[in-house]
C-alpha positions as CSV (number, residue, x, y, z in Angstrom):
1,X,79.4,-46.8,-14.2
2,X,80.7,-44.0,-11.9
3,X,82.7,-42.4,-15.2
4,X,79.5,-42.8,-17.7
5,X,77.4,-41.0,-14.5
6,X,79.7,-38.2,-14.5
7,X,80.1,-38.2,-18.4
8,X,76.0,-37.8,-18.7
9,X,75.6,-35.0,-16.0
10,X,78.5,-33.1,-18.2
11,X,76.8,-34.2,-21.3
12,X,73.4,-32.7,-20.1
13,X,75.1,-30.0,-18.7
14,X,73.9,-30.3,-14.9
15,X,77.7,-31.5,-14.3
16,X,77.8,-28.3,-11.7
17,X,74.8,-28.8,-9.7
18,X,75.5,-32.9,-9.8
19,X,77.7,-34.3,-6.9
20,X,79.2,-37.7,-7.0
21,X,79.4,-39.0,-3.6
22,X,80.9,-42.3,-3.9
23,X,80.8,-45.4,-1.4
24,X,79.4,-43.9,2.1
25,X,78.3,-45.1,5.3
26,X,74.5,-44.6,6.4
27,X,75.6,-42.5,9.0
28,X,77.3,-39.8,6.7
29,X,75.0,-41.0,3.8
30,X,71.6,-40.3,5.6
31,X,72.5,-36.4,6.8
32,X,73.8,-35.8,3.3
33,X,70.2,-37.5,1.8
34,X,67.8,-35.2,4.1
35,X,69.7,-32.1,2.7
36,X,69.5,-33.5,-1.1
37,X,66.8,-32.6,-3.2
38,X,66.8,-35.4,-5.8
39,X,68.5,-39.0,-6.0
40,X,69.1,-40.5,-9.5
41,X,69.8,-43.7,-9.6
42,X,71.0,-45.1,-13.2
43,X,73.0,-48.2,-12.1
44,X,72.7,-51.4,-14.7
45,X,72.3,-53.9,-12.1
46,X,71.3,-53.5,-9.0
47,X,69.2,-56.3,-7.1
48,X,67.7,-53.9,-4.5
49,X,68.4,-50.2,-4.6
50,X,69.5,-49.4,-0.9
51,X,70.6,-45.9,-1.6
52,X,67.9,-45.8,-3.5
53,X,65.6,-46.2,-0.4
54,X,67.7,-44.3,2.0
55,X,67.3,-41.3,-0.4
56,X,63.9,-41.9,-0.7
57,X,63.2,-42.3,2.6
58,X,65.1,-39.4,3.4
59,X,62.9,-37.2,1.4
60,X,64.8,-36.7,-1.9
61,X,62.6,-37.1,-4.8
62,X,64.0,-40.0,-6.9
63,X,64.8,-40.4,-10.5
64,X,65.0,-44.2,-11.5
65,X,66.1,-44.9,-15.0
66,X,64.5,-48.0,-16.0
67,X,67.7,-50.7,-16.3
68,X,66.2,-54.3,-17.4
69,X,68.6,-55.8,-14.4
70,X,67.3,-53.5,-11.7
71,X,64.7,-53.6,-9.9
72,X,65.2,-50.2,-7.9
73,X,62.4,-48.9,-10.7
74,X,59.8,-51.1,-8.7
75,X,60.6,-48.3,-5.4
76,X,58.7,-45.1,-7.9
77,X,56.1,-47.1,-8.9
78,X,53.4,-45.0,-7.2
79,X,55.6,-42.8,-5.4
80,X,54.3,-39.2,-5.6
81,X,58.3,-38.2,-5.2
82,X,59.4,-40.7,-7.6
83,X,59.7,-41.4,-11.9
84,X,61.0,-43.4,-13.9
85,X,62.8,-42.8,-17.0
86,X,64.8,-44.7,-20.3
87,X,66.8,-42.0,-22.2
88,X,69.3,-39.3,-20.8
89,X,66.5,-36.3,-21.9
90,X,64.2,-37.8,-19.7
91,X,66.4,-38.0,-16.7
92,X,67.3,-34.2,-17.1
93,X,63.5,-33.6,-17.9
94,X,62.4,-35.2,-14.2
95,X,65.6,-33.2,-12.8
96,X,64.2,-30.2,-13.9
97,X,61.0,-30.8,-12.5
98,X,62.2,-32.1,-9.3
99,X,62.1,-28.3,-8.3
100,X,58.1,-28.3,-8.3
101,X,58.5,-30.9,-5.6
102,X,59.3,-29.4,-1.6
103,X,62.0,-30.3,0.4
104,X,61.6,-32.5,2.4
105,X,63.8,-34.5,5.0
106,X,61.8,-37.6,5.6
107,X,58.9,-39.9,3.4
108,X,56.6,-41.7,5.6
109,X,56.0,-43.7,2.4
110,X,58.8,-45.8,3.0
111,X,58.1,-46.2,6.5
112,X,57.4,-49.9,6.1
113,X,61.1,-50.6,5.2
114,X,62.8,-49.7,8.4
115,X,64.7,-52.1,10.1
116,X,62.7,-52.4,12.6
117,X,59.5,-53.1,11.2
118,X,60.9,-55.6,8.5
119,X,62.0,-57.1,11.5
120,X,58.9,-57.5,13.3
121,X,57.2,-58.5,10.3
122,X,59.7,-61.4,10.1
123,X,59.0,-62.3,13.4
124,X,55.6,-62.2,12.6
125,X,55.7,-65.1,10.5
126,X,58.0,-67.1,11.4
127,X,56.1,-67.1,14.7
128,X,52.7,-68.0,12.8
129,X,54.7,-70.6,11.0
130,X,55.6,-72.5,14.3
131,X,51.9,-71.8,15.3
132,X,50.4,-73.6,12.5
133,X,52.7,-76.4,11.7
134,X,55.3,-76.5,15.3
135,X,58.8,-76.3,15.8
136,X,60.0,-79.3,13.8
C-alpha cells in the first residue's frame, strides 16, 4: 500500500509536500502529529484507524478515503477537521483545502478516546455488571 501511497502523491503532484513516515512509535509519532497539518489515511483495511486517531487527536485535519474494509471513515463523520473522500481528485481537493483549517496541536473532540477514559468507562461497567447480576 506504502508504494501505491507514494505513487498517488507523485501522481497528484503533492509528492514534495507529502512525507511517508513509516512504522513509528507514539512517542516519536505524537510530536511529529502536533506539528502536521493534515493526516490522510487511504489504507484498504484497517479495523480501527489508530494513527488515524492519534493524528486526529493531535490536531491534524484528517482526510479519510472511504475503503469498504475500513472503518477509520466512521472517525470524520462529524468532525469539523475531518472528510471523507473516494477518488484520488477528491483527496488532493480536501488537501488543498486543509489550509483553510488552523493549526492546531490538540482536538478535544477525541477526548473521549484516551486511555484513560476508555479505561474508566470499562470499569464503569463491568462494575454495574457485578452490581446488577454479582460476581458469578
Amino acid at each position: 500500500e506504502r508504494a501505491e501511497a507514494e505513487q498517488t502523491a507523485a501522481d497528484l503532484r503533492i509528492d514534495d509536500r507529502v512525507e511517508f513516515l513509516g512504522e513509528l512509535p507514539p512517542e516519536e509519532f505524537v510530536p511529529i502529529m502536533k506539528g502536521a497539518h493534515v493526516f490522510a489515511q487511504t489504507a484498504a483495511v484497517e479495523p480501527f484507524a489508530n494513527d488515524l486517531l492519534w493524528a486526529l487527536a493531535s490536531g491534524c485535519v484528517g482526510i479519510v478515503e472511504y475503503q469498504a474494509r475500513s472503518s477509520a471513515h466512521e472517525l470524520v463523520v462529524n468532525c469539523d477537521r475531518g472528510a471523507r473522500v473516494t477518488s484520488p481528485q477528491e483527496l488532493a481537493d480536501e488537501i488543498s483545502a486543509a489550509a483553510g483549517y488552523s493549526q492546531e496541536s490538540i482536538n478535544e473532540e477525541f477526548a473521549s478516546f484516551d486511555h484513560d477514559d476508555v479505561l474508566r468507562r470499562y470499569e464503569d461497567i463491568y462494575a454495574d455488571a457485578i452490581e446488577d447480576y454479582g460476581w458469578f
